[in-house]
C-alpha positions as CSV (number, residue, x, y, z in Angstrom):
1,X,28.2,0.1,19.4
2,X,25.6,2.7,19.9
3,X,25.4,6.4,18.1
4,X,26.9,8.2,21.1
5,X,29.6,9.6,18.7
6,X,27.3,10.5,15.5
7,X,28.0,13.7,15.8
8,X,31.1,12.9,14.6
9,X,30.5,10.6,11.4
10,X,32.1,11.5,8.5
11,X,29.5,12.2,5.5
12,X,31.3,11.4,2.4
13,X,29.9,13.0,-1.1
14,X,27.7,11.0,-2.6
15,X,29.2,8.7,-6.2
16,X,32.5,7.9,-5.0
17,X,33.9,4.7,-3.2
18,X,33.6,6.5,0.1
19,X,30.0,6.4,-0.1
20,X,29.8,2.6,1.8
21,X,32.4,4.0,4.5
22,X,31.4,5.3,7.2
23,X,34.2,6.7,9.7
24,X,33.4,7.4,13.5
25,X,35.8,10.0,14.8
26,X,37.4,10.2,11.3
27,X,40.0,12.9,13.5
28,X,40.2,10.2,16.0
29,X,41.7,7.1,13.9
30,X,44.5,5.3,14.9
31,X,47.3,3.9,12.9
32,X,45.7,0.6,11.9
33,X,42.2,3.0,11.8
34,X,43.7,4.8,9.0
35,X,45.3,1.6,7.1
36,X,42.2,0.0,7.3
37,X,40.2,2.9,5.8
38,X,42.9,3.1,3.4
39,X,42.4,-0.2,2.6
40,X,38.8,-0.5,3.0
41,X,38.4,2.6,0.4
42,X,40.6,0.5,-2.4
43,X,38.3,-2.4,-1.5
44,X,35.0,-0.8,-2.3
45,X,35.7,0.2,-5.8
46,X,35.2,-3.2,-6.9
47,X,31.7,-3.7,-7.7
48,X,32.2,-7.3,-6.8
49,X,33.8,-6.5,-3.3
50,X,30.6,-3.9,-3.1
51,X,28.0,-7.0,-3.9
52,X,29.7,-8.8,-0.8
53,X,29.6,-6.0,1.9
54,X,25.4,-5.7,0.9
55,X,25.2,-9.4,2.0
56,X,27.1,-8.7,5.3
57,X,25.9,-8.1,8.7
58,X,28.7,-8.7,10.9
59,X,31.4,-6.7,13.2
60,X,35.1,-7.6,13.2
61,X,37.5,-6.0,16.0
62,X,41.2,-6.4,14.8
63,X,43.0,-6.3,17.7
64,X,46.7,-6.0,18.0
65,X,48.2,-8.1,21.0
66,X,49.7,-5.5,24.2
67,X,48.7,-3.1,22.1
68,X,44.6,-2.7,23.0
69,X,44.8,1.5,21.4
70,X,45.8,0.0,18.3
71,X,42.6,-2.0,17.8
72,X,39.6,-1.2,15.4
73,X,36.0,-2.4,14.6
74,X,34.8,-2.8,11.4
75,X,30.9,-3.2,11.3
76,X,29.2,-4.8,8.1
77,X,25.5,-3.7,7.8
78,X,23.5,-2.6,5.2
79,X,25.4,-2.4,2.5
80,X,28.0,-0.1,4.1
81,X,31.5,-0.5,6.4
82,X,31.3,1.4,9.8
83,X,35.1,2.4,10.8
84,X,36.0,3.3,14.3
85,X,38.7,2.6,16.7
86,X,39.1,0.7,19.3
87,X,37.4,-3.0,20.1
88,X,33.6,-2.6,20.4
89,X,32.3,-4.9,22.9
90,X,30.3,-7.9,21.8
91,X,31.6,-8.1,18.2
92,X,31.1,-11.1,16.4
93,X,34.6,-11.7,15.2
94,X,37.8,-10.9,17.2
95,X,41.2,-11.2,15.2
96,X,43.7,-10.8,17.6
97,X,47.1,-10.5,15.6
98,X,50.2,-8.6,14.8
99,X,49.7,-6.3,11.6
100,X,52.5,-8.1,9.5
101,X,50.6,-11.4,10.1
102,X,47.1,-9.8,8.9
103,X,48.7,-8.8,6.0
104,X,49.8,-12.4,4.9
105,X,46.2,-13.3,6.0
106,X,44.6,-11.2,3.6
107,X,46.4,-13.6,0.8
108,X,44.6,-16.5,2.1
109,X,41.9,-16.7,-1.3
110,X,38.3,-17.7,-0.2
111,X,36.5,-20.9,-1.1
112,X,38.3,-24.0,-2.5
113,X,41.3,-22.1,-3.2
114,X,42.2,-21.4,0.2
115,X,42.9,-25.2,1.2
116,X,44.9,-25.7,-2.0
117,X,46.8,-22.0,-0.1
118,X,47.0,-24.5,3.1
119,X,49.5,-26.8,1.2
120,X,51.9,-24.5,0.3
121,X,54.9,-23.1,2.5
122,X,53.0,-19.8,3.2
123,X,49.8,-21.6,4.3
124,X,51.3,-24.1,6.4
125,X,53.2,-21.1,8.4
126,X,50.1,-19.6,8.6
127,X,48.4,-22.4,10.4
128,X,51.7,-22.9,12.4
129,X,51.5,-19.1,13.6
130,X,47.5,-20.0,14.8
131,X,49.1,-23.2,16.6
132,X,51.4,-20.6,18.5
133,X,48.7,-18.4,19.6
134,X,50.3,-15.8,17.1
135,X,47.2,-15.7,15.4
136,X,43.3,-16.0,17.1
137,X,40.0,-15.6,15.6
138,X,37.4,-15.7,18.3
139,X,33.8,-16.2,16.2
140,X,34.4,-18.4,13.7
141,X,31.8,-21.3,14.7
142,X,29.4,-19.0,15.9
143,X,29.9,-16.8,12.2
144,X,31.1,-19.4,9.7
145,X,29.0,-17.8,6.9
146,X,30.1,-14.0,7.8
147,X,34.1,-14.8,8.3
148,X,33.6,-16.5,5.2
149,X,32.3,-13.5,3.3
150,X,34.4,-11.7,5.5
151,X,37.6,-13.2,4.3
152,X,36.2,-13.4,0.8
153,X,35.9,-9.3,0.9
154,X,39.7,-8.8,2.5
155,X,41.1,-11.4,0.4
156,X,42.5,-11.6,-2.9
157,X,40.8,-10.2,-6.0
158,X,41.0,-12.1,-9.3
159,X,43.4,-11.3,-10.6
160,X,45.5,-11.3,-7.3
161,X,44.5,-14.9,-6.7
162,X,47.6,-17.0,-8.4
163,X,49.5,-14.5,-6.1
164,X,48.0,-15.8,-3.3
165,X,48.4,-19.7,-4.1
166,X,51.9,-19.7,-5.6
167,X,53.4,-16.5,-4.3
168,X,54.0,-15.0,-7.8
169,X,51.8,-12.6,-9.8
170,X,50.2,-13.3,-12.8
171,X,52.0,-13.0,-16.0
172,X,51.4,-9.8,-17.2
173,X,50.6,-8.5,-20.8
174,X,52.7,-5.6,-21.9
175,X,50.8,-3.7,-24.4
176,X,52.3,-2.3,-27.7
């Protein structure tokens, strides 16, 4: 994952979200590229989200199966996300998956929460679909600690987290 596309980095103004995203080839995104930095972008306005990507140093290639154009990298480093298409080689994590499944993955909470997630129906398809070879994650023993903040940054914020383990939102408080 050298430089040999800075030229085409995306500077974004200084204050906003943006500022920890860095997009190589903004221009040359692909579809998941573009929902990831859509994503990514709603992420890092949380300054909690933000404390977790500082800690990081880590690269992630999502990678759609029969579908290798589809796939993206995300690198963790320095307190920013680097965005670019395609699988780098030598990442340290390698999520190979459908989109529709990465999307129920990103419910999974982190920490204790996620093995009471395990015992419901949702979490018991999920590890069904890994059994199946739906899902793979290539890097996990060799990256415990970064898939855990990893998944901890992609999952469920707070108030999203009885959505995650129950399937239903929170009850929410209509003002008067």
């Amino acid at each position: 994952m050298g430089d040999e596309r800075a030229d085409t980095v995306s500077q974004p103004a200084p204050g906003d979200a943006g500022e920890r995203l860095v997009v190589r080839g903004p221009g040359e995104l692909n579809l998941l590229g573009r929902f990831m930095r859509a994503l990514l972008l709603g992420l890092l306005k949380d300054p909690g989200r933000v404390r977790t990507v500082e800690k990081m140093k880590l690269s992630v290639a999502i990678q759609p199966p029969g579908h290798p154009e589809e796939a993206v990298t995300m690198t963790f480093s320095g307190g920013r996300v680097t965005l670019e298409s395609g699988a780098a080689p030598g990442v340290d994590i390698a999520i190979t998956s459908e989109v529709a499944m990465l999307i129920r993955l990103a419910r999974v909470p982190a920490g204790p929460a996620a093995l009471r997630f395990l015992l419901t129906h949702e979490g018991r398809s999920l590890v069904a679909a890994m059994r199946r070879g739906e899902l793979r994650i290539r890097g996990i023993a060799r990256h415990p600690l970064g898939m855990l903040r990893f998944s901890s940054f992609m999952g469920p914020g707070p108030g999203n987290r009885r959505l995650a383990a129950t399937g239903r939102p929170a009850a929410v408080e209509v003002g008067r």
